[in-house]
N, C-alpha and C positions, 0 to 999 in steps of 0.2 A: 423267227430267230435268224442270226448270222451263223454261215458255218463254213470254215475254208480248208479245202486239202490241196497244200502244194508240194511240191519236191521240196520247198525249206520251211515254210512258214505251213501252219495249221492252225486254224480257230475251232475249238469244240462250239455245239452251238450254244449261241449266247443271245442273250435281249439285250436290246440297247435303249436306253429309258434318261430321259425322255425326249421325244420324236421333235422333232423340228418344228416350229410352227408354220413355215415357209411352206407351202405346197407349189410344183414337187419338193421341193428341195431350198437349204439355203444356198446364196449364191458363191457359185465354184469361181474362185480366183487364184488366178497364177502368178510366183515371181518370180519372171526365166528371163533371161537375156539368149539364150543360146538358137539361132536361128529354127530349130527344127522346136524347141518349145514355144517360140513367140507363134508360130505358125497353128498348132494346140491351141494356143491361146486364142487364136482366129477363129476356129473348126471346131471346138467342143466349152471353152472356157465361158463364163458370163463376165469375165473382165481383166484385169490386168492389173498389178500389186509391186511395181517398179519401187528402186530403196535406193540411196547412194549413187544415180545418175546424174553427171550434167544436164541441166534442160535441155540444149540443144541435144544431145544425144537422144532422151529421153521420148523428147517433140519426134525425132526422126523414126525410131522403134516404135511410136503410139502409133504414126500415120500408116508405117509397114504392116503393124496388126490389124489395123482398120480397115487399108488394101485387102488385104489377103481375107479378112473376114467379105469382102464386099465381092471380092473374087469365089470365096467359094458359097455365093448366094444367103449369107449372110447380111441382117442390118446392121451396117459398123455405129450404130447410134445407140442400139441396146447394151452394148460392150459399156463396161465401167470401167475408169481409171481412177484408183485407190492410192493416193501418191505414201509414202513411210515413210514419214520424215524422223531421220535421227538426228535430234538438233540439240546443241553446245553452245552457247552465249558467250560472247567473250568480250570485256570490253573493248578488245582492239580489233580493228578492220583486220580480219583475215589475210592471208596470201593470194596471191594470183594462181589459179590453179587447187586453191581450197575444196573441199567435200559440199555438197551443197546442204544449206541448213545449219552450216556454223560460220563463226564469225562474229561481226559485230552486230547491232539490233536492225539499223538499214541494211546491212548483207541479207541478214534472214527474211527481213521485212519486202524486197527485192524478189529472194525467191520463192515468194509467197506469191507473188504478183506474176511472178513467169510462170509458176506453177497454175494457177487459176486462170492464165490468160492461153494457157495451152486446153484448158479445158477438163480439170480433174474434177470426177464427181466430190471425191471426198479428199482429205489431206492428213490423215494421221500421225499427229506429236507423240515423238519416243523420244522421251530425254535421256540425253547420256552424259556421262558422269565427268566427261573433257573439263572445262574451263571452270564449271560448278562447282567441283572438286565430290567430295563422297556424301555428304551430309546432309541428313531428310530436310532440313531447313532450306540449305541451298537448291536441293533437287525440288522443293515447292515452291521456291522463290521464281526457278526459272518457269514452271510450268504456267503461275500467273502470269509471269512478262509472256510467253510464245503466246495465250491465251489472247492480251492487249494486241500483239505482236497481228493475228492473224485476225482481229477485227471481228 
């Protein structure tokens, strides 16, 4: 059983059912920007869950994890990068300075390609409701194009 006594929070004990199948564990991922969690991310994390980054920004934060993971005797090659994509379809080319993952279908299809060439294990499609508008039809409509979209 689980059981916790803190000055705020308390768990009576409890079971937690059912157990993970991962042994130990499933895999522990962070999404932190803030210099003293990227570092966490280094030292105790199995990977990294980045959202809403410019690649380049992105690219620069991955290398700093992987550092710092290779700094404190870690293999920065076992570290996962999990990218969450929140992506908006639009038929018009985007702005300069746009969210990454919206836009038009080469905008996306672009960051799909900086995405994977930077090296992310996996890429997760979150549709959001921007240019689709609200409607289960159009929210399945885009999830087949990002589907095409990311090959």
């Amino acid at each position: 059983p689980v059981e916790f006594q803190g000055s705020i929070w308390k768990i009576p004990p409890s079971y937690i059912q059912p157990k993970p199948v991962q042994k130990p564990h499933p895999p522990i991922l962070m999404a932190a920007f803030a210099p003293a969690a990227m570092k966490r991310i280094a030292t105790k994390a199995d990977g990294w869950l980045p959202v809403g980054l410019p690649v380049p920004a992105m690219k620069q934060m991955w290398e700093g994890i992987q550092g710092m993971a290779k700094e404190a005797g870690r293999d920065p090659s076992k570290l996962q990068l999990i990218v969450r994509a929140n992506f908006s379809i639009s038929p018009e080319t985007g702005p300069e300075g746009r969210f990454i993952f919206t836009g038009s279908e080469e905008q996306i299809k672009q960051d799909i390609a900086d995405v994977r060439a930077m090296g992310a294990d996996e890429l997760h499609f979150d549709p959001t409701t921007g240019a689709q508008g609200g409607t289960a039809q159009r929210w399945s409509e885009s999830i087949e194009r990002i589907r095409e979209l990311a090959g």
